[in-house]
C-alpha positions in Angstrom: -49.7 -13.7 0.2 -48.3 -10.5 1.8 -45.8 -9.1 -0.6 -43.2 -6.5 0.7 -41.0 -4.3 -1.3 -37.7 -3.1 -0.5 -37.6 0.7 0.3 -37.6 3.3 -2.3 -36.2 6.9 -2.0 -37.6 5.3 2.2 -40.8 4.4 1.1 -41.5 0.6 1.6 -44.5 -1.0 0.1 -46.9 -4.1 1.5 -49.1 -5.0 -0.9 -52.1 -7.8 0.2 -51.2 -10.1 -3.0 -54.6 -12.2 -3.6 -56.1 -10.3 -6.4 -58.6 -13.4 -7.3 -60.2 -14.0 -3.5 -60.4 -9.3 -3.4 -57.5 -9.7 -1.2 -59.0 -11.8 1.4 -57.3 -12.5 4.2 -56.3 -15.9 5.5 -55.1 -16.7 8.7 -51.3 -16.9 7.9 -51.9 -14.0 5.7 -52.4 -12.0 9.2 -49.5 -13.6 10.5 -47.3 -12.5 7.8 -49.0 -9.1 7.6 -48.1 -8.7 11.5 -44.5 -10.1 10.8 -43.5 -7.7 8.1 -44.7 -4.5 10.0 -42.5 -5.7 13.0 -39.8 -6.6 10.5 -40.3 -3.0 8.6 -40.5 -1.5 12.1 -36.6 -2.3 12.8 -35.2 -0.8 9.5 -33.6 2.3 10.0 -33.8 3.1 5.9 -37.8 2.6 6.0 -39.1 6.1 6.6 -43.0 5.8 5.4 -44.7 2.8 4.5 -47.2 2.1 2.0 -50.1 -0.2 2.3 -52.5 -1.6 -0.6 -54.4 -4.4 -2.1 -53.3 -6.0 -5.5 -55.1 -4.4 -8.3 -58.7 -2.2 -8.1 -60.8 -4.3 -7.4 -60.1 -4.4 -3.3 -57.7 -2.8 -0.8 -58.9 -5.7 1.5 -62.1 -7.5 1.8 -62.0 -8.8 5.3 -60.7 -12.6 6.5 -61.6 -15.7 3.8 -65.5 -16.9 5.4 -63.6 -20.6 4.5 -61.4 -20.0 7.3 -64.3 -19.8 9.5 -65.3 -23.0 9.0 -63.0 -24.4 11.4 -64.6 -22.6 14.0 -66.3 -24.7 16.8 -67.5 -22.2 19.3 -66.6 -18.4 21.0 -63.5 -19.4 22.3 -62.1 -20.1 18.6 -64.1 -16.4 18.2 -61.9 -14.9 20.8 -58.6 -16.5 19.6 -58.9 -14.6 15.9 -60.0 -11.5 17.1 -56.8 -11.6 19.7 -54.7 -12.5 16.2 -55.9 -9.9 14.5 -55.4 -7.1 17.0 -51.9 -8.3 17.1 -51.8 -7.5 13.7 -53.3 -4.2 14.0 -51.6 -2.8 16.9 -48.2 -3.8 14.8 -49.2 -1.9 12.7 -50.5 0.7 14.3 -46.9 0.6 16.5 -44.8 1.5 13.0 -43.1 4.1 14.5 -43.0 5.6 10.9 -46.0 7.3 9.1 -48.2 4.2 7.0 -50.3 5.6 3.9 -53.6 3.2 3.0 -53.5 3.2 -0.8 -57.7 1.7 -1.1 -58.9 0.9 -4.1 -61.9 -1.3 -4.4 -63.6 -3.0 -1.4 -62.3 -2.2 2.0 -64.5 -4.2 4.2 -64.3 -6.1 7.6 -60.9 -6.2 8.6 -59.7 -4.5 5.8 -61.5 -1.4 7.8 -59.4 -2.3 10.5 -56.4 -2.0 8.5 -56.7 1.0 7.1 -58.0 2.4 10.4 -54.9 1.9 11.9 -52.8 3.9 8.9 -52.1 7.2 9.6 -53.4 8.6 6.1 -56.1 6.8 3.7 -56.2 7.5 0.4 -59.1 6.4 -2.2 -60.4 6.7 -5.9 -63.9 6.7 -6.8 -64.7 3.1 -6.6 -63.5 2.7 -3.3 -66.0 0.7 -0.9 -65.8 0.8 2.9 -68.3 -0.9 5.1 -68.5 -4.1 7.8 -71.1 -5.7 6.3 -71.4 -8.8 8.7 -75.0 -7.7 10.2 -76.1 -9.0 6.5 -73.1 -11.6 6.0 -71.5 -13.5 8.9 -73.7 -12.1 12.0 -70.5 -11.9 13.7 -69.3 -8.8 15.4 -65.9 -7.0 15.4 -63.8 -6.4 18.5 -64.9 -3.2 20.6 -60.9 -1.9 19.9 -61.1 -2.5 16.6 -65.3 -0.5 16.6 -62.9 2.5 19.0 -60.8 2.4 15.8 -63.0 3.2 13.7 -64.9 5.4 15.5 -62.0 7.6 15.9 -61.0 8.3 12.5 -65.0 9.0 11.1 -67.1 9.4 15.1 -68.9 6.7 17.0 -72.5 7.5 15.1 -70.7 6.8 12.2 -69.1 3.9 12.9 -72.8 2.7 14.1 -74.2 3.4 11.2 -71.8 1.4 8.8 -72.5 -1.4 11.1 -76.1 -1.3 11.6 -76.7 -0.6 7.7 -74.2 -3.2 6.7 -73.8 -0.6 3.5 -70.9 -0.4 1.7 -70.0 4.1 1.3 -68.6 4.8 -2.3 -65.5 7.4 -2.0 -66.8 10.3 -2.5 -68.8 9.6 0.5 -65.8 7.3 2.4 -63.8 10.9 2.1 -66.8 13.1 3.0 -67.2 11.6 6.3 -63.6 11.3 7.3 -62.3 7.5 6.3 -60.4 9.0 3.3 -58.0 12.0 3.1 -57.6 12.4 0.3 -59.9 11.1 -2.9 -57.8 10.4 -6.3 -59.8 10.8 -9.8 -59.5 7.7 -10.6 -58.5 4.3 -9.3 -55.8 3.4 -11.4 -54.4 6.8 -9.9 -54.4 5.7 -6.2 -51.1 4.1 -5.7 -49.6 6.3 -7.4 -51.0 8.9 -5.4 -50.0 7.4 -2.2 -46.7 6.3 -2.7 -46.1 10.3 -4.0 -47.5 11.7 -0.6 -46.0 8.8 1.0 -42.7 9.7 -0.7 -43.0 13.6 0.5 -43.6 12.3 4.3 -40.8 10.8 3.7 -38.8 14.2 3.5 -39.7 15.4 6.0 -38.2 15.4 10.2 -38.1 11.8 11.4 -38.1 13.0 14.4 -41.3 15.4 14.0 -42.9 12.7 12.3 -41.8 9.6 15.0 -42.6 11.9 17.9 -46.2 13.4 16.9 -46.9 9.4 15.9 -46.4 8.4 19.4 -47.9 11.5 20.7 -51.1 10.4 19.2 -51.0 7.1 19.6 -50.5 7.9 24.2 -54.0 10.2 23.5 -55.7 7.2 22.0 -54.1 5.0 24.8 -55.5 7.2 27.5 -58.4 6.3 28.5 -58.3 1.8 28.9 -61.5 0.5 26.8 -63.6 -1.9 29.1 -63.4 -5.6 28.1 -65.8 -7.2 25.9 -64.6 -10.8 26.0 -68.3 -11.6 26.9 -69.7 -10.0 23.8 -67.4 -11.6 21.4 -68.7 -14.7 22.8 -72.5 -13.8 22.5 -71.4 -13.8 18.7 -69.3 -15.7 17.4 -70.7 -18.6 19.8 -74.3 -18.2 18.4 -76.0 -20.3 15.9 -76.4 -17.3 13.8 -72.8 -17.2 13.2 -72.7 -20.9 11.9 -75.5 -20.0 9.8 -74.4 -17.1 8.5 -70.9 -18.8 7.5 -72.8 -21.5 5.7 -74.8 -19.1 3.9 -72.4 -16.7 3.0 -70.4 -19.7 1.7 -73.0 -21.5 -0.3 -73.9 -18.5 -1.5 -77.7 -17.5 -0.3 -78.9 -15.2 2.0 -78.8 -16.4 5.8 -82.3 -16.9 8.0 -81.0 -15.2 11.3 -82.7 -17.2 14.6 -81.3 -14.6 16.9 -79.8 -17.3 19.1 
């Protein structure tokens, strides 16, 4: 469930409300994700916005592998990585600044997430990775990989994917994913809805204007298509596998086809 609080002091808060599944995603979880950024979006009283995952155990661990199971071939592939980036370019579109609060695992498309947030802040238990070279064998989309690669470099971003490790905070921050590190978990909310509160004092204007600025540099230069790979992966037998695997819990025999 996607829980949404109304505005304090201009600070609204979306918290990813499924503390027993790490805040896994389910399909009409992205939906509602996606609804209450464009809903937040057209209130005039919201002037930063807050973003986190119920408790510390995870900010947001990707989308629910049972929700996978459904799948039938690559076009079903192409179709949720399409409904995520809806999702993600919402909120990326906020025209206000968004403040990740992470605590816990932030993996898959909860990497997504908070790479579309303008600040990230983390606590020492933080975990950010895509992991799916040693869980799903899927891929994620080439915007979503431009994303990331953006906020922490494109060698980075490679190396998170091709290790399928999981960085700890200290080393999330230390490459560029996090901000700002809290000294504890328990203290990242609060954290982030205090910066997130001082943002909020500030120019709208300033604030509205150097968003967009940014966001027309990202937009610059059109990223090629890469329908074809998303198709190479989620059509594969490997991705079938690795859903059964991860799902039965054991450790997936890749084929490579």
């Amino acid at each position: 469930m996607i829980r949404v609080e109304e505005p304090s002091a201009g600070v609204a808060l979306i918290t990813i409300d499924r503390p027993a599944a790490r805040n896994a995603m389910t399909f009409a979880m992205w939906d509602a994700l996606r609804d209450a950024a464009l809903a937040l979006d057209r209130r005039d009283d919201v002037k930063a916005v807050v973003i986190t995952g119920d408790g510390i155990r995870a900010f947001v661990s990707g989308t629910d592998i049972a929700e996978f199971t459904a799948f039938s071939g690559a076009d079903d592939g192409v179709a949720y990585e399409a409904r995520v980036e809806a999702v993600i370019a919402a909120l990326e579109a906020l025209r206000v600044p968004v403040v990740a609060a992470i605590a816990g695992a932030c993996t898959g498309g909860g990497v997504s997430i908070a790479a579309a947030c303008d600040l990230r802040i983390g606590g020492p238990g933080t975990r950010v990775g895509v992991p799916i070279a040693r869980t799903l064998g899927n891929c994620i989309s080439l915007r979503n990989l431009a994303r990331l690669a953006a906020v922490i470099g494109l060698d980075a971003a490679k190396a998170l994917l091709l290790t399928a490790r999981l960085a700890d905070g200290a080393e999330a921050h230390r490459i560029g994913f996090l901000h700002e590190l809290a000294p504890d978990d328990d203290a990242v909310l609060p954290h982030a809805l205090r910066v997130a509160g001082e943002i909020a004092a500030l120019a709208p204007l300033t604030l509205r204007v150097t968003k967009e600025m940014a966001r027309r540099i990202r937009a610059a230069t059109p990223l090629p298509d890469a329908g074809d790979l998303l198709r190479v992966s989620y059509g594969s037998d490997d991705f079938q596998t690795g859903v059964a695997a991860f799902l039965a819990k054991r450790a997936a025999r890749w084929s490579g086809s």
